[in-house]
N, C-alpha and C positions, 0 to 999 in steps of 0.2 A: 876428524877430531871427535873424542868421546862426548857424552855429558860432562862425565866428571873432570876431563881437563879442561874444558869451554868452562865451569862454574869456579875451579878450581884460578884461570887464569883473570875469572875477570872480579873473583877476592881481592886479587894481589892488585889489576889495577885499581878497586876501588881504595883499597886501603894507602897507597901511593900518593893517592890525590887527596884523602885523607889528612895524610900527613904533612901535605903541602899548604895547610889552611889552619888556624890556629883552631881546636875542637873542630876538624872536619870545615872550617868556614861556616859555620852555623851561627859562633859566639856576635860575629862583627854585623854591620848595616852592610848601604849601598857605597859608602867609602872604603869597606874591607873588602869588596868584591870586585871594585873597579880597580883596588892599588892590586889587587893581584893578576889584574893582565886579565878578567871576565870583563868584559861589552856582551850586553843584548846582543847582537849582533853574531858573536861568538859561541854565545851559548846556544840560540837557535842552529846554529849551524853544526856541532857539536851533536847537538841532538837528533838532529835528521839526519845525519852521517849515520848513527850509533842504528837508529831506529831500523834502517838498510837494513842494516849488518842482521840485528837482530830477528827482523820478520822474514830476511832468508833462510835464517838458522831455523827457526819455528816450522817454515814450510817445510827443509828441511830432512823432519826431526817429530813427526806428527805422532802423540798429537800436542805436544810442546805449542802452549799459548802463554806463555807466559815470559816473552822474551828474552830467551836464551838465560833469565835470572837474572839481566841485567837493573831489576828495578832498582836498588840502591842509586843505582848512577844518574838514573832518569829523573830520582827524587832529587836526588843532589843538586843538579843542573837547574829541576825547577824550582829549589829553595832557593839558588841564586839569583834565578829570576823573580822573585817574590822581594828578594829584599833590596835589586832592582827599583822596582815602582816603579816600574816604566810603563807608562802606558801604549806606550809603542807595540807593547805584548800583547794584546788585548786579541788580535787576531789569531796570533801562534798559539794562545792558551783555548780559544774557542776553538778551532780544529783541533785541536790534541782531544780537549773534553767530549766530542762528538766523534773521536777515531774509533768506528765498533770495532778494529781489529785489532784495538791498544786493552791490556790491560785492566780492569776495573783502577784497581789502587793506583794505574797513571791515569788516568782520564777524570779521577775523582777529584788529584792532585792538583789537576789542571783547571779543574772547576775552582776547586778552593784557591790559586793563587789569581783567576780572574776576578769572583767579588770581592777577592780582599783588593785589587787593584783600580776596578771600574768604582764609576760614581752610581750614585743611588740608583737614578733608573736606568743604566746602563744593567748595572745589579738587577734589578728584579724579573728585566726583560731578560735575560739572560738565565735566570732561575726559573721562570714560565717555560723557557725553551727544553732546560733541563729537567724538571720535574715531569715535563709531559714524552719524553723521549722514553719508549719502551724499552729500548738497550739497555738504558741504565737501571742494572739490578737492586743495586743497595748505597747508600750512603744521604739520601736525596733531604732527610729527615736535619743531617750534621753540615748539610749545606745552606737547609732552610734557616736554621740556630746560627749560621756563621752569617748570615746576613743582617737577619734579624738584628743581630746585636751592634751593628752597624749603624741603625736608627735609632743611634741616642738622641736624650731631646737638645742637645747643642747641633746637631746635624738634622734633625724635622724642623729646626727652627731658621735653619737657613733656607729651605725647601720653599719655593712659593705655594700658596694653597692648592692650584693647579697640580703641580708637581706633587704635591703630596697626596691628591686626590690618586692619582697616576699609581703612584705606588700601591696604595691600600686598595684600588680596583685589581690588581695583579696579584696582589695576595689574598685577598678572599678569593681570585677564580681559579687558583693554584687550589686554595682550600675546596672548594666545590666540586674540584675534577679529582684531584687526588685520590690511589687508592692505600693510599699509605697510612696508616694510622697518627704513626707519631708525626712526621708534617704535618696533618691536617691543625692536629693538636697543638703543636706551636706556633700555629698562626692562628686558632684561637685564645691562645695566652695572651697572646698580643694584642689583637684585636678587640679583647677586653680591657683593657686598657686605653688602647690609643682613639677607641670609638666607642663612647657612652651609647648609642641606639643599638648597636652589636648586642647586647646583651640576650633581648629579648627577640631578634631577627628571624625572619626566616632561611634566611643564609647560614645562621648557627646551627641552625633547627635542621640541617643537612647533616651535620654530625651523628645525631641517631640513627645515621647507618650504619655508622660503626659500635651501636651497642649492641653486640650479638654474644653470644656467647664466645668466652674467651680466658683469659689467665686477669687474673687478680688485677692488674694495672687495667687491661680495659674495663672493668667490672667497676674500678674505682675514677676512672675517665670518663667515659661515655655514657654509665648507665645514669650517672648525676642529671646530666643534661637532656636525657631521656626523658626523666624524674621534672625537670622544669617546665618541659613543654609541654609537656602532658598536662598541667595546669592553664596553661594558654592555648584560649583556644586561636583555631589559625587565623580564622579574622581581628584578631588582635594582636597579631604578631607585626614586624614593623619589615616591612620592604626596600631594602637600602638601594631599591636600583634607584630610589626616588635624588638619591644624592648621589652616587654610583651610577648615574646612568648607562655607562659601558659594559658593568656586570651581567654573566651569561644568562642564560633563561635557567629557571630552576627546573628540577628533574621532574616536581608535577608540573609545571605548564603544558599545555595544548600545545602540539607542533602548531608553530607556525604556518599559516598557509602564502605560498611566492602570488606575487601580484598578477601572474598569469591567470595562471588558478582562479584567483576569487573571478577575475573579470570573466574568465568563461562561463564559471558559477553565475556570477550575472548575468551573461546573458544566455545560459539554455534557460533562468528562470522567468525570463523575458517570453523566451520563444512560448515556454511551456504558458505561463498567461495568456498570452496571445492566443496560443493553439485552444483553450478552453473557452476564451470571449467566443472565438470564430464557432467552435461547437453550439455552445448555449446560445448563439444567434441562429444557426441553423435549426436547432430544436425547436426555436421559437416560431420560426418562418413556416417550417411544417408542418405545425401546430396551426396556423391561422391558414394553413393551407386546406387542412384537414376539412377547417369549421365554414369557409366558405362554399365546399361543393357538397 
């Protein structure tokens, strides 16, 4: 089968199924998706059928990565799992999000229909996993924004303080690792906001690594805050690991040294003591050895 009748065929089936759903099945909830014969259940299966089909074509067909151009269908499928709410998906949507051999725009997709479905910290941990995953080239920034907005304060206010401590540890350490500009940035927005001592942090103060040269928005992002701390000096900056205990070491600390380590450090500096009393007692002894003969 050519490209063009493999793209050509699988138009016609999307457009079919299209047609089968009032605007594509987009307009209705989880009552328009169920009255038409989709279950979770169906639709994962549906899509791991399809996905076969697909990543044999690809092989294939090289260097065709982009599944035979079935993404319409994929998105379809996980629009109806979105409006679903099922949380039963939670596992289907996190392997799809971490398939390095899927798509960017499904695996993006997959991301976004997980926070929109998991609970807060189910969300964030999951965002941590994602932001730090090298695979994932782009989008990570439109991820962080769909969370984010997640935490209204009718939803921080049902969070126990624990739980909310939880959260805002996960978000600054997304923000300290991150090399993403705009991420880091949104959860400084926020973080302004949702933590008075943030302001003045050292943990913000990690921002100015991203005022480097650059196009007009970091210039007007980053160099501001450049601009603040440069007024503060570091000993009066404010350390949130003091509340945040769980947050990572910052980029200036001292490596840590493992308990092995120090102990051995303790004791050659043990031995090497020793080894110098035992000297300067010999020196002495020779000394009054000298002066007796």
């Amino acid at each position: 089968m050519t490209l063009h009748t493999h793209r050509v065929r699988n138009l016609i089936r999307f457009l079919l199924l299209f047609l089968m759903f009032p605007s594509g099945g987009l307009c209705g909830g989880r009552e328009e998706v169920l009255a038409n014969g989709w279950t979770l259940d169906l639709l994962i299966e549906r899509f791991n059928q399809r996905e076969k089909v697909v990543i044999a074509y690809d092989l294939a067909h090289p260097p065709s990565k982009n599944w035979g151009g079935d993404g319409p269908y994929f998105g379809m499928l996980l629009n109806f799992i979105e409006k679903l709410d099922d949380r039963d998906a939670l596992p289907f949507l996190e392997e799809k999000s971490f398939m390095t051999n899927a798509p960017s725009f499904i695996r993006g997709r997959a991301a976004e229909v997980y926070v929109k479905i998991a609970d807060v910290e189910e969300g964030v941990l999951f965002l941590a996993k994602y932001c730090d995953d090298p695979t994932v080239k782009r989008g990570k920034w439109l991820l962080i924004q769909q969370y984010l907005d997640k935490l209204t304060p009718e939803v921080k206010n049902r969070l126990s303080s624990d739980a909310l401590s939880r959260v805002h540890t996960v978000l600054l350490t997304i923000m300290q690792k991150t090399d993403v500009r705009d991420a880091a940035n949104r959860i400084n927005l926020y973080m302004l906001q949702a933590v008075p001592q943030y302001t003045n942090s050292v943990q913000r103060a990690c921002l100015t690594r991203f005022a480097t040269e650059g196009n007009e928005w970091v210039t007007n992002t980053f160099h501001p805050i450049k601009a603040h701390f440069d007024t503060i000096p570091p000993k009066q900056r404010i350390d949130l690991r003091k509340r945040f205990p769980d947050l990572p070491p910052l980029p200036d600390d001292a490596p840590a040294r493992s308990p092995v380590k120090v102990a051995i450090a303790i004791v050659a500096g043990v031995v090497a003591l020793a080894a110098c009393a035992v000297a300067a007692w010999l020196a002495v002894r020779r000394r009054r050895v000298r002066e007796t003969t």
